[in-house]
Structures are given as structure tokens and as C-alpha cells.
DRENTI-361826 format. One record per atom (N, C-alpha, C): x, z, y; residue in three letters; atom name. Coordinates in pm, whole numbers. Example, Ala and Ser with C-alpha at 12.3 -4.5 7.8 and 13.67 -1.06 7.14 Angstrom:
! residues 2
c1	c3	c2	rest	atom
1319	780	-569	ALA	N .
1230	780	-450	ALA	CA .
1320	780	-330	ALA	C .
1285	708	-225	SER	N .
1367	714	-106	SER	CA .
1290	787	3	SER	C .
This chain:
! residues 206
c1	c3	c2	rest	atom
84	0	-118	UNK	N .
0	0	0	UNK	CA .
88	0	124	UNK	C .
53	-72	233	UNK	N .
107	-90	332	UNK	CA .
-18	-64	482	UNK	C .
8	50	531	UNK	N .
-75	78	651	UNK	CA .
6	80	794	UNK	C .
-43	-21	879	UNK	N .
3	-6	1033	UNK	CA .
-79	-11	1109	UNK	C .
-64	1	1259	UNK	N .
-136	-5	1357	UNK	CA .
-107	-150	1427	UNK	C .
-200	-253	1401	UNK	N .
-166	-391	1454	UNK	CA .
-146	-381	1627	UNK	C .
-235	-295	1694	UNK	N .
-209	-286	1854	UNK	CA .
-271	-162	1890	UNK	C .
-353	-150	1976	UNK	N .
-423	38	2025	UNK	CA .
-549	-24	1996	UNK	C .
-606	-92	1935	UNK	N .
-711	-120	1847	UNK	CA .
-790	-133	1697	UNK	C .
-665	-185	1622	UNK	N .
-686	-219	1512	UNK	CA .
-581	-149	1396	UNK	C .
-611	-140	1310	UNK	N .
-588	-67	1192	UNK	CA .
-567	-155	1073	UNK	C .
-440	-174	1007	UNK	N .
-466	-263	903	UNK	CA .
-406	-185	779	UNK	C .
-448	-227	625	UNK	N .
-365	-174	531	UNK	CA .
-453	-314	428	UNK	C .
-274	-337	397	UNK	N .
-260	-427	236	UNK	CA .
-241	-349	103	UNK	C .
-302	-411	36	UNK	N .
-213	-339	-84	UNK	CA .
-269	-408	-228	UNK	C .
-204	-386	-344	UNK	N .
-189	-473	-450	UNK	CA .
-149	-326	-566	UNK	C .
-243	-421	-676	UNK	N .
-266	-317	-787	UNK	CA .
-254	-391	-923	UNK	C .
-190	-345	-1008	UNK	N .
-240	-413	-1159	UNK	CA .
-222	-274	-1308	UNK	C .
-269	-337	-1373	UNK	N .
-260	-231	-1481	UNK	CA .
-132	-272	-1567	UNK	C .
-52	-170	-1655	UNK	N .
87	-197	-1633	UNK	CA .
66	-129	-1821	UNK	C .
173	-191	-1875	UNK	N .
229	-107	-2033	UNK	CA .
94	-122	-2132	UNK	C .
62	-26	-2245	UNK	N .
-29	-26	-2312	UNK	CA .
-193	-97	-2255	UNK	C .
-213	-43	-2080	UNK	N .
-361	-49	-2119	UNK	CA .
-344	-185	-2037	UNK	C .
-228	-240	-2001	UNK	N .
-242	-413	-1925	UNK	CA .
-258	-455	-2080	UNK	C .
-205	-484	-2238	UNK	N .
-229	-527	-2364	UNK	CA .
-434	-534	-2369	UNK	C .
-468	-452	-2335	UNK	N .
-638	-400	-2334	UNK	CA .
-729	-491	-2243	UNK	C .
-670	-446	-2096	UNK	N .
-744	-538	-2020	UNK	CA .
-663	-512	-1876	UNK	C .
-681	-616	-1849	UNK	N .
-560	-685	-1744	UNK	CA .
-617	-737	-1662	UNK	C .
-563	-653	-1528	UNK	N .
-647	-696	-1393	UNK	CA .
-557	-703	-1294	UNK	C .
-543	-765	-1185	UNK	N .
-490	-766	-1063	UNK	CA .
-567	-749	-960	UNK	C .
-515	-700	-868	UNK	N .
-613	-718	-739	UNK	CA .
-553	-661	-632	UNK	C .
-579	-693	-527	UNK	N .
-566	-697	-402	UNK	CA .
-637	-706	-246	UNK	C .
-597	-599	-159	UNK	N .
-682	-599	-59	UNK	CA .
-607	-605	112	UNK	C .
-688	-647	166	UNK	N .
-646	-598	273	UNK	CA .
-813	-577	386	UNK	C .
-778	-507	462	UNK	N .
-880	-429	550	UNK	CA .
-892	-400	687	UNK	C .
-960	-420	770	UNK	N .
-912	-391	923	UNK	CA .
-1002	-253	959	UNK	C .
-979	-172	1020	UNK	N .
-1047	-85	1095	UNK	CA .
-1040	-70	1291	UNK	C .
-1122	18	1353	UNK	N .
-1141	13	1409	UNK	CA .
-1009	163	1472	UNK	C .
-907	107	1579	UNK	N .
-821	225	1536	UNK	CA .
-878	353	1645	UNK	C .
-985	362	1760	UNK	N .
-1062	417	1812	UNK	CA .
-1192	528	1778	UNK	C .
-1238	439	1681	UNK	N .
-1352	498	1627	UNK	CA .
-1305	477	1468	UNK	C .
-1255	449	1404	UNK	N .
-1238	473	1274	UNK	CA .
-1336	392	1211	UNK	C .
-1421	354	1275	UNK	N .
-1516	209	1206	UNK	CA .
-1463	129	1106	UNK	C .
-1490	49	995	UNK	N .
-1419	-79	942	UNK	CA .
-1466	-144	1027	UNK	C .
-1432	-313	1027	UNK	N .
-1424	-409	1071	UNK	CA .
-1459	-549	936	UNK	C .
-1357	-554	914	UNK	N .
-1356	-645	746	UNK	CA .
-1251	-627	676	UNK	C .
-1283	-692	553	UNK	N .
-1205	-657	426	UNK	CA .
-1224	-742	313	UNK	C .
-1082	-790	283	UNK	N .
-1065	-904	206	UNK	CA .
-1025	-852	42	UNK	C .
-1127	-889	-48	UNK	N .
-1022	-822	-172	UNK	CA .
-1057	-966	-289	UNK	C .
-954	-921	-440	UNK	N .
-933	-1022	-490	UNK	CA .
-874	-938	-621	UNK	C .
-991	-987	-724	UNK	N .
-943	-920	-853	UNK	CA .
-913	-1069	-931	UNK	C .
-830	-1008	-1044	UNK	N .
-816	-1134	-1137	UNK	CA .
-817	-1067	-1268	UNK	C .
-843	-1106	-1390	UNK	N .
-839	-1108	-1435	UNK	CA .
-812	-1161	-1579	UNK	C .
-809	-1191	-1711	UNK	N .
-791	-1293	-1793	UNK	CA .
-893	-1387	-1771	UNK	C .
-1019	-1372	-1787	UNK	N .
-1115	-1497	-1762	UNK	CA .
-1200	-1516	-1594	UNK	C .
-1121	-1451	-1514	UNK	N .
-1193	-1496	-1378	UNK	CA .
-1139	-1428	-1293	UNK	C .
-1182	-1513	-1164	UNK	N .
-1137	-1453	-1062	UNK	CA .
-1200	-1392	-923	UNK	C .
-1232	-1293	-905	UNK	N .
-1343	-1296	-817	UNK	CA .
-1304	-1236	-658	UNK	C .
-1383	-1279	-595	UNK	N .
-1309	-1270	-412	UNK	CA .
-1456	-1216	-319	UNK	C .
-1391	-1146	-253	UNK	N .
-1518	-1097	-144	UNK	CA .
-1485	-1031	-64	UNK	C .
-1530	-1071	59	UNK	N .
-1540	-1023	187	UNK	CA .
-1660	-1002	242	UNK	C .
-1585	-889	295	UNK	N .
-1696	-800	380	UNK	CA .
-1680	-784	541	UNK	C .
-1808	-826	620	UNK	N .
-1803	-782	732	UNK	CA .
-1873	-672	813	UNK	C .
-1811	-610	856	UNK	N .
-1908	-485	923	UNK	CA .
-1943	-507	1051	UNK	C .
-2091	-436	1109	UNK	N .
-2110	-468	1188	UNK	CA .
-2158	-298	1239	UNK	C .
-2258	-258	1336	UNK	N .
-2304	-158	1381	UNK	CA .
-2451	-118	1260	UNK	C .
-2467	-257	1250	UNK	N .
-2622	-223	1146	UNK	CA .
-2616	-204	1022	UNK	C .
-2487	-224	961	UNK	N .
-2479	-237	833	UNK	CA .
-2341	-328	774	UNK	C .
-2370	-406	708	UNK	N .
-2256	-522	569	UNK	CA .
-2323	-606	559	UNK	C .
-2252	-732	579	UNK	N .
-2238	-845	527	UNK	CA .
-2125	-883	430	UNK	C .
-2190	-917	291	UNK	N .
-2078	-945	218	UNK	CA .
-2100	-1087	161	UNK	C .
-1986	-1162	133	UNK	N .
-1957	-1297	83	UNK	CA .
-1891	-1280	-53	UNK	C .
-1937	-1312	-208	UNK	N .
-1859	-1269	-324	UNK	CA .
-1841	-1412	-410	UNK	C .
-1707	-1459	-450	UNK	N .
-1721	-1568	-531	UNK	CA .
-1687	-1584	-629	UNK	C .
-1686	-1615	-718	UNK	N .
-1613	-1621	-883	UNK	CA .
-1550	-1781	-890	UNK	C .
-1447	-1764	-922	UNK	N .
-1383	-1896	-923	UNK	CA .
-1409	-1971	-763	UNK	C .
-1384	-2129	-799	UNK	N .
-1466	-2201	-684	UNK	CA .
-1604	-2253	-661	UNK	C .
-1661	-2150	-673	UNK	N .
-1841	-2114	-692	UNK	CA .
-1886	-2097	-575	UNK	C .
-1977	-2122	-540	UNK	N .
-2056	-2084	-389	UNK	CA .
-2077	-1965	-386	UNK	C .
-2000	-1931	-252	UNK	N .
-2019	-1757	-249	UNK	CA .
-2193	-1741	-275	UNK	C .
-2217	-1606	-307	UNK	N .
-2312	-1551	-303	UNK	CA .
-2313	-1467	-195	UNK	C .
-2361	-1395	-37	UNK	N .
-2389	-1367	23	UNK	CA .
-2504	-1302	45	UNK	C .
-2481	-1134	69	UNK	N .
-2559	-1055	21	UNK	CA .
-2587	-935	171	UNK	C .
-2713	-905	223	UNK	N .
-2694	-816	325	UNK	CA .
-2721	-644	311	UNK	C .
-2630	-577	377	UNK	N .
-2719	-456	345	UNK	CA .
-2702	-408	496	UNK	C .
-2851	-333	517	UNK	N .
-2868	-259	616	UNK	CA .
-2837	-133	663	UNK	C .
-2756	-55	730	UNK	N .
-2729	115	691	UNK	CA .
-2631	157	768	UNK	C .
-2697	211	878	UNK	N .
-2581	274	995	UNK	CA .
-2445	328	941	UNK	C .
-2367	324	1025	UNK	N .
-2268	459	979	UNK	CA .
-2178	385	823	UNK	C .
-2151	303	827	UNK	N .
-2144	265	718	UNK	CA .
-1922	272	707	UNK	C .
-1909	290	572	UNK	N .
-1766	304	593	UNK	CA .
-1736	196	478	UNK	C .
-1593	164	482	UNK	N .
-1526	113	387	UNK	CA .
-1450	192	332	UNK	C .
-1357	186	180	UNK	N .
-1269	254	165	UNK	CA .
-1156	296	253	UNK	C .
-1061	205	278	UNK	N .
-978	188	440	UNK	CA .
-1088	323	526	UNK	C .
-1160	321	606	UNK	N .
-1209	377	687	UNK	CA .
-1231	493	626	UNK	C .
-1342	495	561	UNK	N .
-1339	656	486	UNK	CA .
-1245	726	453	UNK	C .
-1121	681	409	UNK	N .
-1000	750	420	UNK	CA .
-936	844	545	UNK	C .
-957	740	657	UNK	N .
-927	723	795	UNK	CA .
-1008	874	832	UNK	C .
-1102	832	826	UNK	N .
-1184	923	848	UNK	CA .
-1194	1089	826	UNK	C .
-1164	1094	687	UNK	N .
-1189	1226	627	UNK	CA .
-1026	1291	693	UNK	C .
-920	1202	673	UNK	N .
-799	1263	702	UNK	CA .
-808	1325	831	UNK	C .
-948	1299	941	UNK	N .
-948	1333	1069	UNK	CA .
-1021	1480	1076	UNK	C .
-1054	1528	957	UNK	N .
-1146	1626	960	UNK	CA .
-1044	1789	911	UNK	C .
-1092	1890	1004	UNK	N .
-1037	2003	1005	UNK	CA .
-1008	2074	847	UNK	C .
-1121	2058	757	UNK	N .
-1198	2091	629	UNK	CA .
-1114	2215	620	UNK	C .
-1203	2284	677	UNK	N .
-1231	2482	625	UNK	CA .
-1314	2489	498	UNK	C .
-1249	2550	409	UNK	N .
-1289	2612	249	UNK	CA .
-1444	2621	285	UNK	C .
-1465	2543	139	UNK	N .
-1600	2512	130	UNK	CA .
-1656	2401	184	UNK	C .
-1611	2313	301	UNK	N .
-1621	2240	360	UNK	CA .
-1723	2102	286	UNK	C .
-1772	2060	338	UNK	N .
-1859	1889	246	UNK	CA .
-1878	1830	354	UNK	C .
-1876	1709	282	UNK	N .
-1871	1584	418	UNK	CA .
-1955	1499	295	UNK	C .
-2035	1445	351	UNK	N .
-2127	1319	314	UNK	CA .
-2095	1211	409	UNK	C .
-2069	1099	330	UNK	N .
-2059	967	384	UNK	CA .
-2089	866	323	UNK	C .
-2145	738	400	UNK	N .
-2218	637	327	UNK	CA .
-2111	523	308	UNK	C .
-2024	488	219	UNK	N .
-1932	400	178	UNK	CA .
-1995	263	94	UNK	C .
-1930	162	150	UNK	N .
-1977	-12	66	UNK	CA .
-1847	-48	32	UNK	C .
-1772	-7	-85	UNK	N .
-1682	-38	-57	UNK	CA .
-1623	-167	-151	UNK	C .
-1727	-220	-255	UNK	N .
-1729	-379	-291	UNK	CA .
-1855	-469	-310	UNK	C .
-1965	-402	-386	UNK	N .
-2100	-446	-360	UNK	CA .
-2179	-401	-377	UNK	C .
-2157	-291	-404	UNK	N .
-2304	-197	-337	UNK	CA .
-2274	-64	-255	UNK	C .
-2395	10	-258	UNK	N .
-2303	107	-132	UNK	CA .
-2350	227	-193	UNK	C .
-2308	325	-175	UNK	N .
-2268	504	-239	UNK	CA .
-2281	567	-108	UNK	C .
-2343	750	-178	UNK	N .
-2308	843	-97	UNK	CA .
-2235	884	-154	UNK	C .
-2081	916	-87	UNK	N .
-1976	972	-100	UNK	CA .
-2037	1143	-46	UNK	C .
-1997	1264	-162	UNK	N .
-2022	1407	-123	UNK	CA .
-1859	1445	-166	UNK	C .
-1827	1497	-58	UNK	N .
-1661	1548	-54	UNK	CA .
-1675	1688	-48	UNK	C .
-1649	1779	-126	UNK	N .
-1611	1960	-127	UNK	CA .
-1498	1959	-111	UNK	C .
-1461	2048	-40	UNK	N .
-1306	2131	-15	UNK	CA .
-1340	2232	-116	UNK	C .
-1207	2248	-203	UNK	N .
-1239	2353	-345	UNK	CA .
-1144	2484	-315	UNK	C .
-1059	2434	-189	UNK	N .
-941	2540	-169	UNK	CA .
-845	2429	-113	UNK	C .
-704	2549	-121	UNK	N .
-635	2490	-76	UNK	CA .
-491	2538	-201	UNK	C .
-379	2443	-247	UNK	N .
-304	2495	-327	UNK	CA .
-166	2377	-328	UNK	C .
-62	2429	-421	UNK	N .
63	2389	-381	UNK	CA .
97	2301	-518	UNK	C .
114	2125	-495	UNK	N .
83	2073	-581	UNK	CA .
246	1975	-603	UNK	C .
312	1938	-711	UNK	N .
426	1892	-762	UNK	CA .
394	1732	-744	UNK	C .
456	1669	-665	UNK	N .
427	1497	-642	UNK	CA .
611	1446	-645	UNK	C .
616	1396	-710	UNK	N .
729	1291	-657	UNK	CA .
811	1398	-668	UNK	C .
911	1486	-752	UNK	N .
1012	1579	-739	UNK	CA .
964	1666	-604	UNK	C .
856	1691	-511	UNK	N .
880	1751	-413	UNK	CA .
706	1823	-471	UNK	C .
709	1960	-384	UNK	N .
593	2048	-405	UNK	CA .
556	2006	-264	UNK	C .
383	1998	-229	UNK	N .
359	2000	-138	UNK	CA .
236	2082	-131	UNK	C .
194	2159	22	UNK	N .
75	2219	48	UNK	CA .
-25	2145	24	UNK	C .
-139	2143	-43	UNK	N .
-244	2084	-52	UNK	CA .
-401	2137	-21	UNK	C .
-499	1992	-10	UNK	N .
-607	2066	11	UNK	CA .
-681	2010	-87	UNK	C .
-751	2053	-164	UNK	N .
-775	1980	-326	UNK	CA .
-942	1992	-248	UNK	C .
-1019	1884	-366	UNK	N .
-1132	1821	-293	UNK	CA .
-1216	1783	-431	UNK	C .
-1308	1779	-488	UNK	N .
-1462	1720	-527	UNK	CA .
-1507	1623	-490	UNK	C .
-1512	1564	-541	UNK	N .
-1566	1386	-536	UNK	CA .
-1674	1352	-623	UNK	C .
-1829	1306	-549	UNK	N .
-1900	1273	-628	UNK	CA .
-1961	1123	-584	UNK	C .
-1995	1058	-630	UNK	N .
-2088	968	-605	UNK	CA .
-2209	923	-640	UNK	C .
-2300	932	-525	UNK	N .
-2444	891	-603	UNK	CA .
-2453	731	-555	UNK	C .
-2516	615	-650	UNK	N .
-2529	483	-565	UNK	CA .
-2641	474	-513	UNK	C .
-2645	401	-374	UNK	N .
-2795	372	-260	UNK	CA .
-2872	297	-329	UNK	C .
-2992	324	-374	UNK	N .
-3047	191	-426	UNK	CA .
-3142	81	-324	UNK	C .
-3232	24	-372	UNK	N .
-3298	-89	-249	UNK	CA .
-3394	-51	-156	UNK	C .
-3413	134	-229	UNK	N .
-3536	188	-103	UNK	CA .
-3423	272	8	UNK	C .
-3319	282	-55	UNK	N .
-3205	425	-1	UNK	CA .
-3238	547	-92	UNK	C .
-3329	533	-223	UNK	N .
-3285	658	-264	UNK	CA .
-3178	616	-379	UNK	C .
-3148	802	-404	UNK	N .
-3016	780	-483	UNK	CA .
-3002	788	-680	UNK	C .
-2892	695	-659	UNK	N .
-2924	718	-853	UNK	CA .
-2779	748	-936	UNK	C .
-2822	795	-1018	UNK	N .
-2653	809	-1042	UNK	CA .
-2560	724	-1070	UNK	C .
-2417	734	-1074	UNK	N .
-2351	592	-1094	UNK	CA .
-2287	560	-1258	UNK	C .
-2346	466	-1317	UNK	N .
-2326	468	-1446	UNK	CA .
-2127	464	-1485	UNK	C .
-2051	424	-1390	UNK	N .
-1936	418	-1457	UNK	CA .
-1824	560	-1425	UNK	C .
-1898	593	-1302	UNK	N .
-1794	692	-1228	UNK	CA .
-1865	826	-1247	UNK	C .
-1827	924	-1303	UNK	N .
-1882	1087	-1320	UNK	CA .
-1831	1148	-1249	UNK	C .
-1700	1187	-1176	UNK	N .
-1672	1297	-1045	UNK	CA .
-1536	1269	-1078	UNK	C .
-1471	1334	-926	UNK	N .
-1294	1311	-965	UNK	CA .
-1274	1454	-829	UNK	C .
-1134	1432	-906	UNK	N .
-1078	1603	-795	UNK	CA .
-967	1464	-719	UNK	C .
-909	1518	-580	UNK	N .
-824	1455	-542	UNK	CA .
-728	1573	-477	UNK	C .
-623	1565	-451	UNK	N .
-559	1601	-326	UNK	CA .
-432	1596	-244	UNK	C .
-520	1594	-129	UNK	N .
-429	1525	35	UNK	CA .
-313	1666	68	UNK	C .
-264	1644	145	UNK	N .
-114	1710	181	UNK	CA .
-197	1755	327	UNK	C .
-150	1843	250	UNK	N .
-199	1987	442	UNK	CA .
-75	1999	522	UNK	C .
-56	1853	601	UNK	N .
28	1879	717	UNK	CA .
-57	1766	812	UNK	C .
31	1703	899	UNK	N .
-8	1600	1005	UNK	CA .
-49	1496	989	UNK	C .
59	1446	831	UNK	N .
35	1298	742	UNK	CA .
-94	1293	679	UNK	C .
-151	1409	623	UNK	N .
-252	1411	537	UNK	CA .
-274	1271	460	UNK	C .
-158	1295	323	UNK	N .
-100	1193	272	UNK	CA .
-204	1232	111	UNK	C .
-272	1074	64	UNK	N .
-340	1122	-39	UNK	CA .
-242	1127	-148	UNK	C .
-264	1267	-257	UNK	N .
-140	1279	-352	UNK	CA .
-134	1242	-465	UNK	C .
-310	1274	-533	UNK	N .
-333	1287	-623	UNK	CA .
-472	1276	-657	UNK	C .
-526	1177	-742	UNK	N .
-666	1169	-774	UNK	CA .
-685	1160	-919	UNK	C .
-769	1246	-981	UNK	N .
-782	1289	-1136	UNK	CA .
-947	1247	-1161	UNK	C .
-1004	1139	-1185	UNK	N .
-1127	1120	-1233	UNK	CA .
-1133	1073	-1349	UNK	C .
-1319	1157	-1397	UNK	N .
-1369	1086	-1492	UNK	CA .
-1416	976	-1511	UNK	C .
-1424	883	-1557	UNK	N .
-1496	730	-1562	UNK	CA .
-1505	737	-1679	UNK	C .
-1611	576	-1701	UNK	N .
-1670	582	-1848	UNK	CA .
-1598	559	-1995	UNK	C .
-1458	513	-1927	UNK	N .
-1392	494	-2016	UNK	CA .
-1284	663	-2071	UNK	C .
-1326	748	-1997	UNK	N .
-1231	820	-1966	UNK	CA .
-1162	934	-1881	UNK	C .
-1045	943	-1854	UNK	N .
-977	1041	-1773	UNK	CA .
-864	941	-1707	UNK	C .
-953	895	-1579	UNK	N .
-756	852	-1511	UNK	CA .
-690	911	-1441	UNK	C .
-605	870	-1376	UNK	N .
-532	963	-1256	UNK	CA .
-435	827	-1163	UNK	C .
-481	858	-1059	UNK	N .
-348	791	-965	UNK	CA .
-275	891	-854	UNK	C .
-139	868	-877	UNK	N .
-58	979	-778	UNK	CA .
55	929	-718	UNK	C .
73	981	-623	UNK	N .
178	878	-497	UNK	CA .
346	928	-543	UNK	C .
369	782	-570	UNK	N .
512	777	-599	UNK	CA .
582	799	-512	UNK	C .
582	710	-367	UNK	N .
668	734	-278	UNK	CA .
601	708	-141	UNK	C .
657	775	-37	UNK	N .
607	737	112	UNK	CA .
747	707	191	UNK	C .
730	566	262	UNK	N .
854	541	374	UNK	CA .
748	534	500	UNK	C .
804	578	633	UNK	N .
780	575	724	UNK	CA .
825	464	826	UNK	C .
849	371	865	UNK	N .
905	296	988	UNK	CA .
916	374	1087	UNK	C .
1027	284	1161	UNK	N .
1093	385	1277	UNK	CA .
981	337	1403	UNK	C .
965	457	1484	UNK	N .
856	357	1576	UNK	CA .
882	298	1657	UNK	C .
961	242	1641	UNK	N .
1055	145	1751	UNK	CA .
1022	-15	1683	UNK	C .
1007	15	1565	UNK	N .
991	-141	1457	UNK	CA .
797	-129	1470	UNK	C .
């Protein structure tokens, strides 16, 4: 992942993913994103992503607006499908990140937020569970460990549960960076985990 500040407006982050060793043999995906936000209000803007896989390839962009998402999704060289949803307040992954890292979160803390973050849209419910001292990368860091649930929006706005994702713990670094460290969820296949190998900073002169 790669996050900068394009000017005193905009917010960008790239980044690129694949599944690696035993479970790339299983099923094998690539993908890739990139995202703009709003660097003022923490708004998204749009967001370009791109999975691949062994038998397809699929692409979609999203545009945000004040009312809601517009999204464009294509498989191969297929006519996008173009899909609207309506719903203030609306975040992307990029942004919701942005976002939560801006928040004080005193023990006990929950934040609800309405996230679209490929084609359909979720209430994100965030708990603060505490706070504790967690081993990343040879280095221990202060942490603020967190509850993650998701319910998905359906076509009236009420909520239903999400068949692939069951809950995940995460946690961010309790300093200035509020750097994400560590995320441990259940999914249907399972128990995953993703955790941050390394962080470089640029000089702010570059």
C-alpha cells in the first residue's frame, strides 16, 4: 500500500494484493486498488479496483457523490453493468480508515458507519475493547484493539446479516500514525489474519 497527499485536497492510496504459497495452489487472486479521498472532509471521491483471477477478470469503479454511489462493474470486455445506490454519509474503505484514525476512541467507544466498499453497502459497528501492547514486525507497540462487525444494507435499508464475513478484532497503534497492525477475522472459509510488515515514511521535502 502506498498513501500520499496529492495537494491540500486530495488523498490518494494504491495498493496491490495476491494470495501467496499453499492457499495461491487453491485459489488465486490478484487485485488491486487505488482511491481518492477528500483530504478536508475525509469524504471518498472514487475508486478504481481490479481482481483477477484464474477464470476472470473483474473491474469497478466507484463514484461518490453527496447522495450516495455510483458504481460501474465489468467482467472481462463486457458492458459495464452500472448500478446506483442512494445513502448519505457514505464511506469507502480508503475513507473509513481515514476516518476512524481521526477519532479520540475512549474504552468502550462504537462508531457506526455506512461503507460501499465494492457492491453493496454495510453498516460498519466498530467497539473499542481496550487498549493493549501488541508484537508487529520485531517491535511491540501500544495498541487500541477494536470489534468489527458487519451487517449488509439491503434495498429497503434494513439490515441482514452478511453471509461470508462473521466479525474480526483489529488493532491500530496508539500514537499520532494510528498505523493499522493487525486484523484477525472470521470468514466463511475460516480464520484469517493480515498484519503490517513494514512502514517507510518519505521525507517531507519529497
Amino acid at each position: 500500500m502506498n498513501f500520499a497527499k496529492l495537494s491540500d485536497t486530495r488523498f490518494r492510496v494504491e495498493g496491490t494484493g495476491r494470495t501467496i504459497g499453499l492457499v495461491r495452489t487453491l485459489w488465486k487472486i490478484d487485485v488491486s486498488l487505488t482511491a481518492l479521498a477528500d483530504a478536508k472532509t475525509l469524504r471518498p471521491i472514487e475508486s478504481w479496483q481490479n481482481e483477477t483471477t484464474r477464470s476472470k477478470k473483474i473491474s469497478t469503479h466507484l463514484t461518490f457523490d453527496a447522495k450516495g454511489v455510483t458504481s460501474s462493474r465489468s467482467e472481462k470486455e463486457a458492458i459495464p453493468k452500472v448500478t446506483r445506490f442512494d445513502f448519505p454519509n457514505l464511506y469507502d474503505l480508503q475513507s473509513a480508515l481515514l476516518y476512524l484514525r481521526s477519532q479520540p476512541f475512549a474504552s468502550q467507544n462504537v462508531q457506526r458507519i455506512a461503507v460501499y466498499p465494492t457492491t453493496s453497502p454495510y453498516l460498519a459497528t466498530i467497539t473499542v475493547l481496550g487498549r493493549e501492547k501488541i508484537p508487529v514486525s520485531g517491535r511491540t507497540y501500544d495498541a487500541i484493539k477494536f470489534d468489527l462487525k458487519l451487517s449488509k444494507i439491503g434495498k429497503n435499508n434494513e439490515l441482514q446479516p452478511h453471509r461470508k464475513f462473521r466479525r474480526a478484532t483489529a488493532w491500530m497503534s496508539d500514537d499520532a500514525d494510528r498505523l493499522l497492525l493487525r486484523i484477525n477475522a472470521q470468514i466463511f472459509i475460516g480464520t484469517v489474519f493480515l498484519e503490517l510488515q513494514s512502514v517507510r515514511f518519505q521525507d517531507s521535502k519529497q
